[in-house]
C-alpha positions as CSV (number, residue, x, y, z in Angstrom):
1,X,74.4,114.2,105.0
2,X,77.7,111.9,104.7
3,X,80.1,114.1,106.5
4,X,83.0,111.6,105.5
5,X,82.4,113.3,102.4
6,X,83.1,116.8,103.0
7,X,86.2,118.2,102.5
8,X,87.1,120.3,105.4
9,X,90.6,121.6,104.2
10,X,89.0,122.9,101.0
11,X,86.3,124.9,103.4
12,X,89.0,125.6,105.9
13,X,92.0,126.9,103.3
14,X,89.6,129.8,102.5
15,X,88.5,130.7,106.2
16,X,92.3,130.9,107.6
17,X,93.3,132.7,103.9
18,X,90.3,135.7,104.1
19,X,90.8,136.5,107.8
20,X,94.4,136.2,108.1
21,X,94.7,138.5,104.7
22,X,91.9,140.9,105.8
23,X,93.4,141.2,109.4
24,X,97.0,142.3,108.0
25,X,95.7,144.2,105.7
26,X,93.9,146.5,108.1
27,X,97.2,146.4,110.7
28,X,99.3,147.7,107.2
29,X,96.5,150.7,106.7
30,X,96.0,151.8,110.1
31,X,98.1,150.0,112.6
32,X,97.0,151.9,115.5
33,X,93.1,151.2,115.4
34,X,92.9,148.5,112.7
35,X,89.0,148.5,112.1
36,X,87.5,145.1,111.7
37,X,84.5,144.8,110.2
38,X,82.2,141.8,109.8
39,X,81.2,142.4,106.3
40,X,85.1,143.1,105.3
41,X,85.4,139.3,106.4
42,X,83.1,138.0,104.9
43,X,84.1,139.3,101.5
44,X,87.1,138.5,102.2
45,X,86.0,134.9,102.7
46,X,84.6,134.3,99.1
47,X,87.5,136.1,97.4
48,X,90.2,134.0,99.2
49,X,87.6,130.9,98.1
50,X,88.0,132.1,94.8
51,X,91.7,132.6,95.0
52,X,92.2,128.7,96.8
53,X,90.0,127.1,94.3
54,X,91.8,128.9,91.5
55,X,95.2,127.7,92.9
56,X,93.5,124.1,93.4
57,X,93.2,123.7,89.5
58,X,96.1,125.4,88.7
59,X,97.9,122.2,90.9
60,X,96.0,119.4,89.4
61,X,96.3,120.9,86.4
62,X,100.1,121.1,86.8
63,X,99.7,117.8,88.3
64,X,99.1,115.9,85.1
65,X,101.4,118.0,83.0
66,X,104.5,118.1,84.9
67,X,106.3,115.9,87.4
68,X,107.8,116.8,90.5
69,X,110.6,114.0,90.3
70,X,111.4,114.8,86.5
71,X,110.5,118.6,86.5
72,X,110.3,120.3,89.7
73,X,111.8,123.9,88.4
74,X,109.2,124.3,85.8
75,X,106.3,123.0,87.9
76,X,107.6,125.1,90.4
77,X,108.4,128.4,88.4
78,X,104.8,127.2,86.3
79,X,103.2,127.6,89.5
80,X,104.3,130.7,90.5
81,X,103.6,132.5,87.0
82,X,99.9,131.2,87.0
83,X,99.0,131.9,90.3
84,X,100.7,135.2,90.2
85,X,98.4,135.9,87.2
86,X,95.4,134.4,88.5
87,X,95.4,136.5,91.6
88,X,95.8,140.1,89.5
89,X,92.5,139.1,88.0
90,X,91.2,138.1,90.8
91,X,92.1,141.0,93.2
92,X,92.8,143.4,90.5
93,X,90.4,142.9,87.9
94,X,87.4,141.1,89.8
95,X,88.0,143.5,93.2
96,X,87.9,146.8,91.2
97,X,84.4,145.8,90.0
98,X,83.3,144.8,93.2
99,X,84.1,148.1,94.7
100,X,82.5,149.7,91.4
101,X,79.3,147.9,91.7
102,X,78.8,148.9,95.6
103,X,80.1,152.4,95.0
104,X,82.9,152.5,97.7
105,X,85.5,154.0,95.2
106,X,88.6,152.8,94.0
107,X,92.0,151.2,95.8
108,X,95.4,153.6,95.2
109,X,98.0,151.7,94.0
110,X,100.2,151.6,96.9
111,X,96.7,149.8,98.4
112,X,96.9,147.3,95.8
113,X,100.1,146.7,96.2
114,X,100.3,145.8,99.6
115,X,96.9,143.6,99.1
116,X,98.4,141.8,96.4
117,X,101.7,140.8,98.0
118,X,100.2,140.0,101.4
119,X,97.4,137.5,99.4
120,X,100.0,136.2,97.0
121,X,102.5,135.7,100.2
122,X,99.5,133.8,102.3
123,X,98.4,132.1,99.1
124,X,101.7,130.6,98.9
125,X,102.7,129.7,102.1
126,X,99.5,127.9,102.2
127,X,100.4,126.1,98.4
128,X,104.0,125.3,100.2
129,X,102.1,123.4,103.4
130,X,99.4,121.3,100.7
131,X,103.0,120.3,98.7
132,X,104.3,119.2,102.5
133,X,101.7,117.5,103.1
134,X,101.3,116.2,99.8
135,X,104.9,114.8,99.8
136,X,104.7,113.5,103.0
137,X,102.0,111.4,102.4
138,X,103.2,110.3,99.3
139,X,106.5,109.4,101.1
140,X,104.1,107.5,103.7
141,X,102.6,105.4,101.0
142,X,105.6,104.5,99.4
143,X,107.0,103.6,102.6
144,X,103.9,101.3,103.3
145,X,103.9,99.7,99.5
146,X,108.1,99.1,99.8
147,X,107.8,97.6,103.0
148,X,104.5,95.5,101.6
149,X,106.4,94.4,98.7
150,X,109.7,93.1,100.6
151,X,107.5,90.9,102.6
152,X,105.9,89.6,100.0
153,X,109.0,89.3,98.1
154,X,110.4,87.4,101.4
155,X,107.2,85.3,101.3
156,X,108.0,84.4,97.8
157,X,111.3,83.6,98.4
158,X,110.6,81.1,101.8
159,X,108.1,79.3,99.3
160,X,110.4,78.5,96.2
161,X,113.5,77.7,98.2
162,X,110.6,75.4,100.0
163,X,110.6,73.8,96.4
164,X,114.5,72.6,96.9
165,X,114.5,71.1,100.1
166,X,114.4,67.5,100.4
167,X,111.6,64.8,101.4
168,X,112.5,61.6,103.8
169,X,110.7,59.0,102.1
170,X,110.6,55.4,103.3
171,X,110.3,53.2,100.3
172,X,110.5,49.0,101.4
173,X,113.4,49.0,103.6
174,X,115.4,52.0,102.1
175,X,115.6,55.9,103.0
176,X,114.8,57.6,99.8
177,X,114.7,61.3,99.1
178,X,113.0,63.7,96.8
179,X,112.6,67.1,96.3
180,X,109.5,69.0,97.2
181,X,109.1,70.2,94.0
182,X,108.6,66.7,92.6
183,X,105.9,65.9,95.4
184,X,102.7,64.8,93.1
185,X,99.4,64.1,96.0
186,X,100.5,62.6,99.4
187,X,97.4,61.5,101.5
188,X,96.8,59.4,104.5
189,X,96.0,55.5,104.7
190,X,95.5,53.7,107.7
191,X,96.8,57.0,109.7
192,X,100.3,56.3,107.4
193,X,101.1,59.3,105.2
194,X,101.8,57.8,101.4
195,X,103.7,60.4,99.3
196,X,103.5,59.9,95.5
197,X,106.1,61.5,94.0
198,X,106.5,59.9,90.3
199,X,104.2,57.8,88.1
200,X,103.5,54.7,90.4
201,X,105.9,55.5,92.8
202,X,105.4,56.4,96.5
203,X,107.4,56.2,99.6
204,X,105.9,56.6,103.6
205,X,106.5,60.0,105.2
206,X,107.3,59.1,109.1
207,X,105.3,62.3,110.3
208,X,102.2,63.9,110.3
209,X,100.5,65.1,107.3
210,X,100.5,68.8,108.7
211,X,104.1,68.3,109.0
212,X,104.6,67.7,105.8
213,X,102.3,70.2,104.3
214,X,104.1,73.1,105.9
215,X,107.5,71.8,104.0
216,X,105.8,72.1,100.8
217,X,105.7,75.6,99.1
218,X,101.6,77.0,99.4
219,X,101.7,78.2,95.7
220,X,102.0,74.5,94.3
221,X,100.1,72.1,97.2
222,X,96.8,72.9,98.8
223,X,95.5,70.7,101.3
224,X,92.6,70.0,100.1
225,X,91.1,67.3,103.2
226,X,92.2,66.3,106.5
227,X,93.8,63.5,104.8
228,X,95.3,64.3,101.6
229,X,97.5,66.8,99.8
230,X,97.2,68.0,96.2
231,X,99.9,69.2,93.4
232,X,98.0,72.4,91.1
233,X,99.2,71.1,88.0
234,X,97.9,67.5,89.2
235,X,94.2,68.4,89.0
236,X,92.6,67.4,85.8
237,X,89.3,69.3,86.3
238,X,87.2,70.5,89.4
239,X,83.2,70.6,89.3
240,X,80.7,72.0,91.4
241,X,79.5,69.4,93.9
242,X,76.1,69.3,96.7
243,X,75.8,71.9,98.9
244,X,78.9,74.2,98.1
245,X,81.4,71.1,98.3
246,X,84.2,70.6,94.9
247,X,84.9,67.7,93.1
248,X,88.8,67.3,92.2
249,X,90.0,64.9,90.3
250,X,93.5,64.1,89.4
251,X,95.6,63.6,86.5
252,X,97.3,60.4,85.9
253,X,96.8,56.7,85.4
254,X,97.6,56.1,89.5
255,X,94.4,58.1,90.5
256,X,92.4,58.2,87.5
257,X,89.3,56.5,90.2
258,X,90.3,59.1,92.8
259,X,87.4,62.1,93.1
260,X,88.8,64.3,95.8
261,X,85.9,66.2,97.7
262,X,86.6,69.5,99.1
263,X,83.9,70.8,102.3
264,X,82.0,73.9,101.5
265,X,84.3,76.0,104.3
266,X,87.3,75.3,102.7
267,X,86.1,75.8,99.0
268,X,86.3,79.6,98.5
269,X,89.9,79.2,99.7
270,X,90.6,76.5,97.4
271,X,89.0,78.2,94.3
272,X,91.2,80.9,95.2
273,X,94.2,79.1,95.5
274,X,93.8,77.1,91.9
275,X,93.2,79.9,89.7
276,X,96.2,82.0,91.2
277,X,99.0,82.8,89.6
């Protein structure tokens, strides 16, 4: 048997409902020597499991018909009128032929009374701790999801303003400097880090290729070898290659003879990476 399965509250809600009711009850009837009988319990057990799976529809029932943040007085009023109803059939109806069929006579009315307003009380509070319960976990999660989406919304944000900053590129003897976002493939020759950052054009990064990779914004450049960088919207097509390894090859007259070959640990990443959004 799974036990991760079970639901303990909804074998517990009936347990705590039937003996709580069935011990107040006998205190209200005969407060000085309250008789407590097994078999009383147990009865008492499956009406109060009729009575808490009865109020379990009646919620998801409500659930789907009427919000708490739009309509909370007529779910909450709803609520009340159904189970109200729901529990004069139950004790009422469905009690008074129990006691028929086993020939133990009839509950007065003052009896009733008192059995209907201590079940309906319990049967409340009960509703009132699953809505606590229920709001508080609610409240938990949205907690957990706001504070989720701001940092991803931070992590968006640190990656496009990555997109604005500027490149130091040493082109001949001049200092020239582009913008990240114009960064096309940048790759390692001779253990100097080219940058290509227009048609034909590329300039010398003075630093390391990791360096430079962390300045570029992860959404647009993946690096795709231990010595060269790739734009997204650079890559012409990708193929599968021997033994789990891609085949990339770029767009672009510049490195039209260029097949870029990404290792087998780093391909499921990569995959990733290119058909995100």
């Amino acid at each position: 048997m799974n036990f991760k399965k079970i639901n303990y509250g909804r074998v517990l809600e009936p347990l705590v409902l039937g003996a709580i009711a069935n011990t107040i009850i006998n205190y209200i009837f005969d407060p000085e020597n309250p008789d407590f009988v097994l078999s009383e319990f147990l009865i008492a057990f499956v009406f109060a499991a009729i009575v808490t799976e009865v109020n379990r529809k009646i919620n998801s029932t409500l659930e789907k018909k009427y919000s708490w943040t739009h309509n909370f007085g007529k779910r909450f009023s709803s609520h009340l009128i159904y189970l109200t109803i729901a529990l004069i059939l139950i004790l009422n109806v469905v009690g008074n032929l129990y006691l028929w069929i086993v020939g133990d006579g009839f509950h007065t009315f003052r009896e009733l009374l008192i059995i209907n307003l201590c079940v309906f009380i319990l049967a409340l509070l009960l509703t009132f701790l699953k809505w606590s319960t229920h709001f508080y976990y609610n409240w938990r999660k949205t907690e957990h999801h706001l504070k989720a989406s701001t940092q991803q919304f931070n992590t968006l944000k640190s990656e496009v303003s990555k997109a604005e900053q500027q490149i130091e590129l040493l082109k001949g003897n001049d200092l020239y400097k582009v913008h990240a976002n114009d960064v096309q493939y940048a790759r390692i020759e001779h253990e100097i880090v080219w940058v290509y950052f227009e048609e034909g054009n590329k300039g010398v990064y003075q630093d390391t290729l990791y360096n430079l990779n962390n300045m570029l914004p992860d959404f647009l450049f993946f690096q795709t070898t231990r010595n060269t960088i790739v734009r997204k919207d650079m890559i012409q097509s990708i193929a599968s290659s021997t033994y789990g390894k891609i085949d990339v090859k770029l767009k672009g007259k510049s490195f039209e003879d260029y097949i870029i070959t990404v290792s087998r640990p780093k391909a499921a990443q990569f995959r990733k990476w290119y058909h995100s959004n």
